[in-house]
N, C-alpha and C positions, 0 to 999 in steps of 0.2 A: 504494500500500500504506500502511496504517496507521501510523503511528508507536508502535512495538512497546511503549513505554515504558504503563503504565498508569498512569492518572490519580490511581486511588484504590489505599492497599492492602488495604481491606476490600470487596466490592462491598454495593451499596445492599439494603438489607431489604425484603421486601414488608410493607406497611402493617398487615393483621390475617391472621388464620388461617383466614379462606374462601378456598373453591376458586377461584371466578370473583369476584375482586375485579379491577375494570379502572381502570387509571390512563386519565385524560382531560389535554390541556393543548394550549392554542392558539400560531400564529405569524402573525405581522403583526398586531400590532395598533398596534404606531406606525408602520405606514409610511403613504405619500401614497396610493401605487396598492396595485393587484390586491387581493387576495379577502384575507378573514381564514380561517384554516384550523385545524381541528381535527384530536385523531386519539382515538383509544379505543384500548386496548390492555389483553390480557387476557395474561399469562404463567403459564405452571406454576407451581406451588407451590414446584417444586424446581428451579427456572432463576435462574441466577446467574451476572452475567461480570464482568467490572472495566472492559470498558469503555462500558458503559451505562449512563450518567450526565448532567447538564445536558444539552440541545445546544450552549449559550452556548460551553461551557467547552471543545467538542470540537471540532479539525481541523474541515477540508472532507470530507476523505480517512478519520477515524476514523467524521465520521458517518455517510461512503456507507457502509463496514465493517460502523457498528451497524447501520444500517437492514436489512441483508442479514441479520445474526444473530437482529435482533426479528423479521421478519419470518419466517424458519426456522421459530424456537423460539414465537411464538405459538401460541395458546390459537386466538384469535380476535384480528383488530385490523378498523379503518374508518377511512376519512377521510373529512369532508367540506368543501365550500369554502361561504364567500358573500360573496358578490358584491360589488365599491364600491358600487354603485348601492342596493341594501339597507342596507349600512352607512348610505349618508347618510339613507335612510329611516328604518331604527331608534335609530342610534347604534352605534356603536364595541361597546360595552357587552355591548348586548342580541345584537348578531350575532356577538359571540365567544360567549354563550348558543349561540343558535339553531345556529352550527358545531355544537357541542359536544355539542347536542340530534341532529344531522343524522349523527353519529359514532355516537352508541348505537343512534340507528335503525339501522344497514347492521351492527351489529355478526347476525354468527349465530350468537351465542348469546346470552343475558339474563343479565347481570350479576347479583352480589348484593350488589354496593358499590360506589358511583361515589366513588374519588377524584380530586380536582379541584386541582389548582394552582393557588394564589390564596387568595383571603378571602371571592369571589362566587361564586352558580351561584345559577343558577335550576331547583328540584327537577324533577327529570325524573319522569315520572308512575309511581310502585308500588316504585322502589327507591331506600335511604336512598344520602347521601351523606356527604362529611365533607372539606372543603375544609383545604388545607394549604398555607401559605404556602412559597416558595419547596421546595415541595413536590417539582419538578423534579429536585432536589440530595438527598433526603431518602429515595424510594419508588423503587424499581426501577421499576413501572409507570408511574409517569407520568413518568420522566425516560427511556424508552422509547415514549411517547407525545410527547413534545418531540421528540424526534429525528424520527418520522416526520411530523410536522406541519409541523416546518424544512425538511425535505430535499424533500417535494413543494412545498411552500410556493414554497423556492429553486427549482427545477428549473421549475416554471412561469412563476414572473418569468424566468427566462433563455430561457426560448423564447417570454415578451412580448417580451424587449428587441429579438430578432429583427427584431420588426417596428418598432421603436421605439428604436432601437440611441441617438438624444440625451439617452435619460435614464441612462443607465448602470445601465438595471434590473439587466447580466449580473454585476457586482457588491455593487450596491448594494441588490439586490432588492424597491424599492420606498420604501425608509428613506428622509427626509430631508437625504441627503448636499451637500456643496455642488454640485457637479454636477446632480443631479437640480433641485434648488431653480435652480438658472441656467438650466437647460433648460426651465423650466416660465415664467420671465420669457422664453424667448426664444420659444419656441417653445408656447406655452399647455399646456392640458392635455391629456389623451387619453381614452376611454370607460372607461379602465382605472383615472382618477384617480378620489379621492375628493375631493367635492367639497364637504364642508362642515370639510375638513382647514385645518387655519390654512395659507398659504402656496398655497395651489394656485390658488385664483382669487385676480386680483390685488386688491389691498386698494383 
């Protein structure tokens, strides 16, 4: 269960006065391994909670909580992954793009505002957008869109580590920790690594 205490005492605003304005925002993009992952999310007009905010800043146990309440009270939401192996193809960069692009596709409905967490995006074709720096903290939507991006994110590094249980993915979910970094001098890398990451191949 949650920790009942909320975070904020005002909950976060939505960004402008459209219907279908979707907050976007990605997870992994510092770690070594697995997929970088986006989500899209669309919320009512008139949805509001207090604990729907960062995911950085929230529990293990308040994010399963939100994710259960986003997912409820959406509009429409999407996630999608890509892959290490694309990452070292495009860059770190362009494949938290291309997520992020892969997120508005599966959405069913069409947006008529993408906001974006951050300072980049790559304009998605017919709808405007408007990037916002730590935007996650700021826009109901995209600190609704963090959450679901973390929480799949997380959930599928801990059913890597399964198979892979010497990097300590079930904690560490990919991130550079001392352990994962020792596991990768002992034991190399996995299909899962990236592999133009500093640290993964050895130097």
């Amino acid at each position: 269960m949650a920790n009942k205490r909320t975070l904020h005492s005002t909950p976060l605003p939505h960004f402008s006065s459209l219907t279908l304005e979707c907050g976007i925002d990605e997870a992994g993009r510092g770690c070594l391994a697995g997929p970088v992952v986006a989500a899209a999310v669309i919320l009512p007009k008139d949805f509001s909670h207090p604990l729907i905010y960062d995911s950085k800043a929230l529990t293990l146990s308040q994010r399963e909580e939100a994710e259960s309440i986003i997912k409820d009270a959406a509009t429409a939401y999407a996630i999608a992954e890509v892959s290490a192996q694309i990452i070292d193809e495009i860059n770190i960069l362009q494949a938290s793009f291309t997520a992020m692009h892969g997120a508005i596709d599966k959405l069913t409905l069409k947006p008529e505002l993408l906001v974006i967490d951050g300072n980049r995006f790559r304009p998605y074709p017919f709808i405007e957008h408007q990037c916002v720096i730590k935007g996650d903290s700021k826009v109901i939507a995209m600190a609704a869109a963090s959450i679901l991006a973390k929480t799949h994110r997380d959930r599928l590094m801990k059913t890597l580590a399964e198979q892979y249980p010497q990097y300590g993915w079930h904690t560490n979910v990919g991130y550079p920790s001392i352990k994962h970094r020792k596991a990768l001098q002992e034991h190399g890398h996995t299909p899962h690594h990236r592999l133009t990451f500093n640290g993964v191949l050895p130097s």
